[in-house]
C-alpha positions as CSV (number, residue, x, y, z in Angstrom):
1,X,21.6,-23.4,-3.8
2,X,18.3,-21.6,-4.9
3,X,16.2,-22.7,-7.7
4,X,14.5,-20.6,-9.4
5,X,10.4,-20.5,-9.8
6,X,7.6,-19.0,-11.6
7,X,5.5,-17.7,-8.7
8,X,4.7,-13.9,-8.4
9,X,3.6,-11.7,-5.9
10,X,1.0,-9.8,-7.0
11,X,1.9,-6.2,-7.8
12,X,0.0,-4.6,-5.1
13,X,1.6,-6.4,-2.4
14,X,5.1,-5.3,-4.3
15,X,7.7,-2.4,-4.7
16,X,7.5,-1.7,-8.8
17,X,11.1,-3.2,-10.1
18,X,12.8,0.3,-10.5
19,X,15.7,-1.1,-8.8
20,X,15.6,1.4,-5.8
21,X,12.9,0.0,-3.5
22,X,13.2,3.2,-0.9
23,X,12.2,5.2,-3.8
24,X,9.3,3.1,-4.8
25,X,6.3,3.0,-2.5
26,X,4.3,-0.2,-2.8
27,X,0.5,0.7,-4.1
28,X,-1.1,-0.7,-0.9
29,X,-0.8,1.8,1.5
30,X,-1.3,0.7,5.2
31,X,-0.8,1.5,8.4
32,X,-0.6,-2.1,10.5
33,X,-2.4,-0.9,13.1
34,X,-5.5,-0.6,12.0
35,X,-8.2,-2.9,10.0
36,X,-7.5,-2.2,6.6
37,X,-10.9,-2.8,5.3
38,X,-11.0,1.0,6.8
39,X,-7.6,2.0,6.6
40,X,-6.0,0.3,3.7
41,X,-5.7,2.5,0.6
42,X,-4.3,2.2,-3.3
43,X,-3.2,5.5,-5.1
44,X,-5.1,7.3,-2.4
45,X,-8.3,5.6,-2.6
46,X,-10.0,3.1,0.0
47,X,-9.4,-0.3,-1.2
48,X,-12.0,-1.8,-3.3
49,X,-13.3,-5.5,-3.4
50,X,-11.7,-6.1,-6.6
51,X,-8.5,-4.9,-5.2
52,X,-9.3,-7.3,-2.4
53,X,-10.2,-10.5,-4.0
54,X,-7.2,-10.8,-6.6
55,X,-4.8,-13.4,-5.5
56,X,-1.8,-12.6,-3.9
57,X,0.8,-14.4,-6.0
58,X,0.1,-16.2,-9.4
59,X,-0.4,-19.1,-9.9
60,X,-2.3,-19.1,-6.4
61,X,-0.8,-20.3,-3.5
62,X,-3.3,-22.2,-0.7
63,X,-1.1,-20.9,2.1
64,X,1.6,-18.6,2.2
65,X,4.0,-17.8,5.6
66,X,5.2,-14.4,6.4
67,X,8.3,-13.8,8.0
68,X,9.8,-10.2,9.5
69,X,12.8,-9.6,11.5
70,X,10.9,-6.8,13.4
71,X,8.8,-9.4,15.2
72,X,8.8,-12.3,17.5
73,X,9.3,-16.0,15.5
74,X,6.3,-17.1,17.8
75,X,3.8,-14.7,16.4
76,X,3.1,-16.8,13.2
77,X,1.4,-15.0,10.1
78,X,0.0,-17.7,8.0
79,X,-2.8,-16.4,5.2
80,X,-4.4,-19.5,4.4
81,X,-7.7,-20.1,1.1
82,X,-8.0,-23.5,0.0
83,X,-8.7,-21.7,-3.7
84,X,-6.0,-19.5,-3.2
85,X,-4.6,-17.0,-0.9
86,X,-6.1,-13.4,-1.9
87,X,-4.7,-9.7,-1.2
88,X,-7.3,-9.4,1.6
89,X,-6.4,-13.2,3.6
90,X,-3.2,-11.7,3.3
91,X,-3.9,-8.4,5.0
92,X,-6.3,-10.0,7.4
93,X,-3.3,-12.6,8.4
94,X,-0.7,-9.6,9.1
95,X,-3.9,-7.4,11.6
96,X,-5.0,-10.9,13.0
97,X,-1.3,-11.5,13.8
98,X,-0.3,-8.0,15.2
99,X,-3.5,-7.3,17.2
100,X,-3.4,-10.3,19.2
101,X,-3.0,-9.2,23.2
102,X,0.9,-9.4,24.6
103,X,1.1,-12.9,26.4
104,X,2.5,-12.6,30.0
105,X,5.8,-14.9,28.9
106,X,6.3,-12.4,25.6
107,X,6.5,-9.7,28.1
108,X,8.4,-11.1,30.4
109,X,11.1,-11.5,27.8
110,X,11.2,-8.0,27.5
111,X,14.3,-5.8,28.4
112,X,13.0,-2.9,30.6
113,X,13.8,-0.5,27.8
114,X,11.7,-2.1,25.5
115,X,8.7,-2.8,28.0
116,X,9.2,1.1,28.4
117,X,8.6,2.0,24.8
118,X,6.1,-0.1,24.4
119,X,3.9,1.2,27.9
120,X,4.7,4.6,25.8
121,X,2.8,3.5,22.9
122,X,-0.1,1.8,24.6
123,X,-0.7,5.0,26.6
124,X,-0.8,6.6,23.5
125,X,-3.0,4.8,22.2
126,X,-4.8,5.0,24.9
127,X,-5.3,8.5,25.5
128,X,-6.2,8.8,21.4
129,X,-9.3,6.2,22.1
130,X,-12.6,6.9,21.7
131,X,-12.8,4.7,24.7
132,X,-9.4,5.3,26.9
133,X,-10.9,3.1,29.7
134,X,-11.5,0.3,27.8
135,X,-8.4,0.4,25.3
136,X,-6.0,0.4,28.5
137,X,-8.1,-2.4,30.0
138,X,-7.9,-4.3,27.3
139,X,-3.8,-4.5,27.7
140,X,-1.3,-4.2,25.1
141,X,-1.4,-5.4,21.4
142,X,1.5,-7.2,19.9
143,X,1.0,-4.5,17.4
144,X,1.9,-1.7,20.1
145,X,5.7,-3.5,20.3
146,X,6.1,-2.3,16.3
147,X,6.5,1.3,18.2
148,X,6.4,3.6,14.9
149,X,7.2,1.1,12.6
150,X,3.7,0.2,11.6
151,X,3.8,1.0,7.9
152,X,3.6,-2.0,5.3
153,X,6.3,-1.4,2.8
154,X,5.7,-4.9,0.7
155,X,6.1,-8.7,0.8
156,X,9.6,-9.3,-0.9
157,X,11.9,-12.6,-1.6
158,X,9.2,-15.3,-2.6
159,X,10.4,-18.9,-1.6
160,X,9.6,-22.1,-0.8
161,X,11.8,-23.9,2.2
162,X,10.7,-27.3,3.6
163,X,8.0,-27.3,1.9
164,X,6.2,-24.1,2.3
165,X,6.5,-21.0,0.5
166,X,8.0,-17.8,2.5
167,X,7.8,-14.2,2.0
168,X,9.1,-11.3,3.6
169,X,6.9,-8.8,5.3
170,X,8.8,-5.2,5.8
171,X,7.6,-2.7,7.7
172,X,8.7,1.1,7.5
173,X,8.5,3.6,10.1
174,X,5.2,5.7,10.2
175,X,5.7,9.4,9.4
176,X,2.0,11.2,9.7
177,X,0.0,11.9,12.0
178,X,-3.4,10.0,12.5
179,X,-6.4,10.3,14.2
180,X,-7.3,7.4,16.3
C-alpha cells in the first residue's frame, strides 16, 4: 500500500505532465558523461546558477537516493545538503557516481559481451581525447558501461521506503554526435 505525499520534484528535473513522457523532453538537457556545469543545458542555453541552486523537490529534502535499472545496485547515487538537496548536488551526485573508475571485481562480473562493448566505448573515448594517452591510462569509467545510453531523461516516481526518499533516474539513448 502507497501513501500518498506532498513532495515535488522540481520541474527541471521532470517530464511536463502531458501524459506521454517520450514526447515530452525534460528541460535539463544532459549528456551523463560529461560535467554539466559545461555541458548541462535548459531550452538550449548553458545552465545558469539560478537554475542550479533551486531545490530539487519542495519542501526540500536533506538527502535524496537515486535508483536506475541501467546500473549496478553498488554504484550508490546519494545527493546529500543539510539545507536541502539543490538541482546542482543532484547533478553533481549522478557525474560523481558514473565517473568513478570500474573496480576490478565490477569487471570481473562482466559477461565477455559486455566487457566487449564497453572496451568499444573506452577506445572511443579514447581516440576523441584531447589526451588519448592519458584517458586510456586512466582505465574505464563506470560511465563508459552506459554504452549510448548517457542521456538524462528525468528523475520520476518520488518515494520514501525505509525511511528514505527514492527517485528514479532514467536514462535515454544518446542520438548526436559530440565533440569530445
Amino acid at each position: 500500500m502507497f501513501r500518498t505525499h506532498s513532495v515535488k520534484l522540481n520541474p527541471l528535473l521532470t517530464c511536463p505532465p502531458n501524459g506521454d513522457r517520450y514526447y515530452a523532453p525534460v528541460p535539463l538537457q544532459w549528456d551523463v558523461r560529461y560535467h554539466p556545469a559545461y555541458s548541462a543545458q535548459v531550452a538550449d542555453v548553458p545552465l545558469l546558477s539560478s537554475h542550479l541552486s533551486q531545490f530539487a523537490t519542495n519542501p526540500p529534502l536533506p538527502k535524496l537516493h537515486l535508483v536506475c535499472d541501467l546500473l549496478s545496485p553498488e554504484w550508490d547515487i546519494v545527493a546529500r545538503n543539510p539545507t536541502g538537496v539543490t538541482v546542482q548536488d543532484v547533478l553533481e551526485a549522478i557525474h560523481g557516481t558514473l565517473h568513478r573508475l570500474l573496480q576490478m571485481h565490477e569487471w570481473e562480473g562482466m559477461s565477455l559481451k559486455q566487457r566487449c562493448r564497453i572496451e568499444e566505448i573506452h577506445r572511443a573515448r579514447c581516440s576523441a581525447s584531447k589526451n588519448p594517452e592519458r584517458t586510456r591510462l586512466a582505465g574505464v569509467r563506470r560511465a563508459d558501461c552506459l554504452l549510448s545510453t548517457t542521456m538524462f531523461a528525468g528523475l520520476t516516481s518520488l518515494v520514501k521506503r525505509r525511511e528514505q526518499w527514492q527517485v528514479v533516474l532514467t536514462l535515454s539513448r544518446h542520438f548526436k554526435s559530440r565533440v569530445y
